[in-house]
N, C-alpha and C positions, 0 to 999 in steps of 0.2 A: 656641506658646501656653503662659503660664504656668499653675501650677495655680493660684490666685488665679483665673487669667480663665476658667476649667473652670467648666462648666454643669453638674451630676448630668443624665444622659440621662433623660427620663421618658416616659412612653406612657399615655395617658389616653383613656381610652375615651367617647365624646362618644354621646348620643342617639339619632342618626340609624343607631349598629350602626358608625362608623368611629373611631376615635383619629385623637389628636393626638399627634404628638412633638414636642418641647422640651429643649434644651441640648445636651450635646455627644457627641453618636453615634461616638466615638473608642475604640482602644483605649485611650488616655490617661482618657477619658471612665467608659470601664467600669472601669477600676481605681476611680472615686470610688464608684460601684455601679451595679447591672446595674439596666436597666427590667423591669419586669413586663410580657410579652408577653401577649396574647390568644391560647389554644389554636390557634385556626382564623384562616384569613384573613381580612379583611375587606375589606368593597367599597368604604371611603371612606378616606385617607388625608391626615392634615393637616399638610403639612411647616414649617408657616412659622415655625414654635417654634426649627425649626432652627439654632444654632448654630456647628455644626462637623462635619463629616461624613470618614470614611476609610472603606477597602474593609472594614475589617472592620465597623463599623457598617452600610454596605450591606449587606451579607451579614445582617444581623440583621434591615433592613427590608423587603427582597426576602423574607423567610419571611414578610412581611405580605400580601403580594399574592395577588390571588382572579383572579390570570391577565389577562386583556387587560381586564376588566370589573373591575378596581380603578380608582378617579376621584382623581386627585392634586388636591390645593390647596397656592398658596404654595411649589410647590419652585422653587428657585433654576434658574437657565442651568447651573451648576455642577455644584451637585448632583443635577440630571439628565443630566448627560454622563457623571458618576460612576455614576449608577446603570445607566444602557444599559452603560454600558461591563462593570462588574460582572456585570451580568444576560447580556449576550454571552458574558464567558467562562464564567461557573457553567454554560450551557447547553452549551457546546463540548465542557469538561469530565465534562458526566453519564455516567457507565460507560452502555454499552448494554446492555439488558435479557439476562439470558442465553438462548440459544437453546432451545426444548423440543425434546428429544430426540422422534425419532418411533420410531413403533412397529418397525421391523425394526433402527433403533441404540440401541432397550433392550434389545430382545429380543441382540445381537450381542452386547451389555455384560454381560449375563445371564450367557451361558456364557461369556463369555471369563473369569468372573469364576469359574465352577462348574470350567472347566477349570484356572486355576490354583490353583483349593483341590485336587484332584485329585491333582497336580504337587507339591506342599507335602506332599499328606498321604502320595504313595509316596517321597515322599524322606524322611519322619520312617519308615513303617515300611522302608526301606532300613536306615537307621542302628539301628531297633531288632534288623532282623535281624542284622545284625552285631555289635552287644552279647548278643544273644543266643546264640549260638554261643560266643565269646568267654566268655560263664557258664558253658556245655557245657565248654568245652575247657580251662576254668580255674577249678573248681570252688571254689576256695581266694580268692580272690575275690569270690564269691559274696556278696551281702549277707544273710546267715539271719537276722537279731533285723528287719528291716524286713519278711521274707518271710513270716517267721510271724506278725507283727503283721497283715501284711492278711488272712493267711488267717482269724485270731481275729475282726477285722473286715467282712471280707468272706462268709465262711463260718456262723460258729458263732453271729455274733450276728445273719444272716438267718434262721437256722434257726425263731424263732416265727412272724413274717410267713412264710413258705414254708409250715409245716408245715400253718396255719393255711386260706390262700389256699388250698393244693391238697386239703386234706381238704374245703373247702368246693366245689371244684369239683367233686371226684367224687362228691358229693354232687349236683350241678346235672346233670350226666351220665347220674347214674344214676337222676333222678326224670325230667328230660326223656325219655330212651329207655323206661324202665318202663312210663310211662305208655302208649306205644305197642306194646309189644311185650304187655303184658298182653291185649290185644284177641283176638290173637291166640294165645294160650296158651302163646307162645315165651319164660314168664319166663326160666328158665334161659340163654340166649342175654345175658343184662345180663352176664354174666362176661366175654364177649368184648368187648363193645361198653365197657366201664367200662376193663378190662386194656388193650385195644389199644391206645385212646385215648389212658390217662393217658401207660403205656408209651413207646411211639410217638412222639406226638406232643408234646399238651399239657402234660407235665410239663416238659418239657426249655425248652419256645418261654416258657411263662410263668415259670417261674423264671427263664432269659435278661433277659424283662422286668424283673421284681422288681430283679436286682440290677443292669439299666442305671438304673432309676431310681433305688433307693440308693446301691448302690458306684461305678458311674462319675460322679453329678454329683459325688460327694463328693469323688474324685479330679482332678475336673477343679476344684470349686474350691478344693481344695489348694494344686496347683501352680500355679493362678492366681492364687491369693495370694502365694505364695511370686515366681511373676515382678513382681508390683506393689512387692511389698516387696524389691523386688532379694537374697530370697536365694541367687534363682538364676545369680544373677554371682558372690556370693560364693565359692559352691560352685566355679564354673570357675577364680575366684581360688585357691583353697587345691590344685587341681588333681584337686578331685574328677567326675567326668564326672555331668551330671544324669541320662545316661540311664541309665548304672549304679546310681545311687544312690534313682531314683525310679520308673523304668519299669520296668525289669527286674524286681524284687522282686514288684510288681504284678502286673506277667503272667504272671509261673511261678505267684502265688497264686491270683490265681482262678481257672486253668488246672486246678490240683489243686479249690480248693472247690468250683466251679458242678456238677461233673461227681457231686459226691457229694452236692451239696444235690438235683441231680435223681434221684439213687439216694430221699432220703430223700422227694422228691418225690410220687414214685413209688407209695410206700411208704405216706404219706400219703391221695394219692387214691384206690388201691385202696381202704382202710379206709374212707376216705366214703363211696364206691361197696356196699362190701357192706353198712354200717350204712342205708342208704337201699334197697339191695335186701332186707333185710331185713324193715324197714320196710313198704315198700308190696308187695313182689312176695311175698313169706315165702321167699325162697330165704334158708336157713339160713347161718351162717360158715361151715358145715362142707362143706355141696353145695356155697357159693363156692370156698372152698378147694380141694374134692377137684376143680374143672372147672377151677383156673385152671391147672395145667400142663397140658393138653391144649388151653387157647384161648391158652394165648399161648407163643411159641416165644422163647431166650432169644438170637435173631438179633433179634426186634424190640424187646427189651430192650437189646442192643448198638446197636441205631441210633438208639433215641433217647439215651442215654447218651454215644452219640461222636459226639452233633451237640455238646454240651457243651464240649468245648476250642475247638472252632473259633468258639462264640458267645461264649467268655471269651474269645481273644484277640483278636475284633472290639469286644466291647466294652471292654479296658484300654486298645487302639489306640487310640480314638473319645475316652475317660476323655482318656487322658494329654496326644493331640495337641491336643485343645479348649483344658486346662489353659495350654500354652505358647505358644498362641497369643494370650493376656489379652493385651493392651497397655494403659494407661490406668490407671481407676481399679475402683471398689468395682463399678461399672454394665458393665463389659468381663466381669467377674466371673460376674456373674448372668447377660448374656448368654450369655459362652459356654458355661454350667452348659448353660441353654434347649437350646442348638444338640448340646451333650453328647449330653442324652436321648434328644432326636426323633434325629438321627442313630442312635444304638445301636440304638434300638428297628426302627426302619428298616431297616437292614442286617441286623439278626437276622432280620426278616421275610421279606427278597427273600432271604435265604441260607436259608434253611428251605425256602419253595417254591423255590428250584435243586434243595435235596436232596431235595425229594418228587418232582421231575419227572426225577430223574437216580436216586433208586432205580425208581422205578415202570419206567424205560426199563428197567435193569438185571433190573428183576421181582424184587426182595427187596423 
């Protein structure tokens, strides 16, 4: 067919809720212009306008059909052969629905899935352990101007959040228990219950927090940017190692900060604690003072103090391996910031209760 003998295809919508089509249902056809379809199928179809019909204009009228309860008018012997014939293979053709998974091959997919993040993350701290020695054993190497930077960042500039959070906590410590122990006339006794506490426990578990929420998203989306933005090929290009240049420095630093932000922690809550025993109990700074080396021994100042390295180097691990895991774009980013936190905080949590059920066993 010439273009001369070309029909523009058209689709006209008739009364009764069905169209008409007219002229040439062709790809030859739709290069003159495309018809204006109706949204949805309809239940009436009027072919006799018809002109000139190929598969691909089938295809365009078959999207008209409301299934067996479409009513044809005026189609040709032809192009009704054409169209069954179309319509048999488009249906041959349909991919099949994907299968739903049932509940024992989610649940399988689940952990097969938990097991290889497991598998991934002891082979990242394998290879961290081995740069880390490697620091030990090759101190000249060592990256110092990246290792004081994080401690400046990681340390010095959490020191008002820290100071602030655990002065307020010992404070919450020491009016929660006050309040009880006044009944009883055991004010003096808030010395132990404020000391042990911050001591012991709380300073150590909630600082850990503070800095998986600040210091490790931050490092995880550093070197998550740095993998989107391919620096971290560059770096293996120039033959610099990333985990020398980005891991390592990290966990020697907050290895040294966390351990002294909980000293100042400490330090901190105390001072809540006696300004609120002051406060409601009247035990003076000075009777706090003069009872707190007799309530607290400086064994349980060493345990909460050397839970300290072991929660910075869970959390630089968790920081860094989140980081290098980014694939993709801006959204890989924030995700695995997300998965960063809750993980860090997570692991400090079950690793704190191990060490309170393995000193308690121990009886320190």
């Amino acid at each position: 067919m010439t273009t001369a003998e070309l029909v523009l295809p058209t689709c006209t919508a008739d009364p009764s809720g069905g169209v008409r089509l007219d002229g040439s249902w062709t790809l030859a056809g739709f290069a003159c212009g495309l018809p204006l379809l109706p949204e949805k199928p309809v239940p009436r179809i009027d072919a006799g306008g018809l002109t000139a019909l190929d598969t691909a204009g089938a295809l365009q009228i078959l999207a008209l059909e409301a299934g067996s309860d479409t009513h044809w008018d005026g189609l040709t012997a032809g192009h009704a052969t054409l169209l069954d014939l179309v319509r048999a293979q488009a249906a041959r053709e349909r991919p099949p629905p994907p299968p739903v998974p049932g509940c024992l091959e989610a649940l399988g997919r689940r952990a097969t899935a938990q097991l290889c993040e497991v598998r991934d993350f002891l082979g990242f701290f394998g290879e961290m352990s081995l740069a880390f020695w490697r620091a030990l054993l090759l101190p000249h190497r060592f990256r110092w101007t990246p290792f004081l930077a994080n401690i400046q960042s990681a340390g010095l500039a959490a020191m008002p959040i820290v100071g602030l959070l655990s002065f307020l906590l010992g404070v919450v410590i020491a009016y929660q228990g006050g309040s009880q122990l006044g009944r009883y006339g055991a004010n003096i006794f808030i010395v132990e219950l404020v000391s042990l506490t911050m001591l012991r426990e709380m300073s150590v578990i909630m600082t850990a927090i503070i800095v998986a929420g600040r210091t490790g998203s931050a490092w995880t989306a550093q070197i998550g940017t740095m993998r989107v933005t391919e620096e971290i090929d560059a770096l293996r290009t120039i033959g610099i190692r990333p985990m020398d240049m980005l891991v390592i420095p990290k966990v020697f630093a907050l290895m040294v900060a966390l351990p002294l932000l909980t000293v100042y922690a400490d330090a901190m809550g105390v001072l809540g604690g006696m300004v609120m025993a002051d406060l409601q109990l009247g035990v003076s700074f000075q009777e706090f003072l003069q009872r707190f080396p007799q309530a607290v021994s400086v064994r349980s100042f060493l345990i909460g103090v050397g839970k300290a390295p072991v929660f910075a180097l869970l959390i630089a691990l968790v920081g860094c391996y989140q980081g290098f895991k980014v694939s993709g774009g801006a959204e890989a980013v924030g995700r695995q910031t997300t998965v960063s936190v809750v993980q860090s905080i997570f692991l400090v949590i079950v690793v704190d209760a191990a060490f309170s059920v393995l000193f308690s066993w121990l009886k320190i």
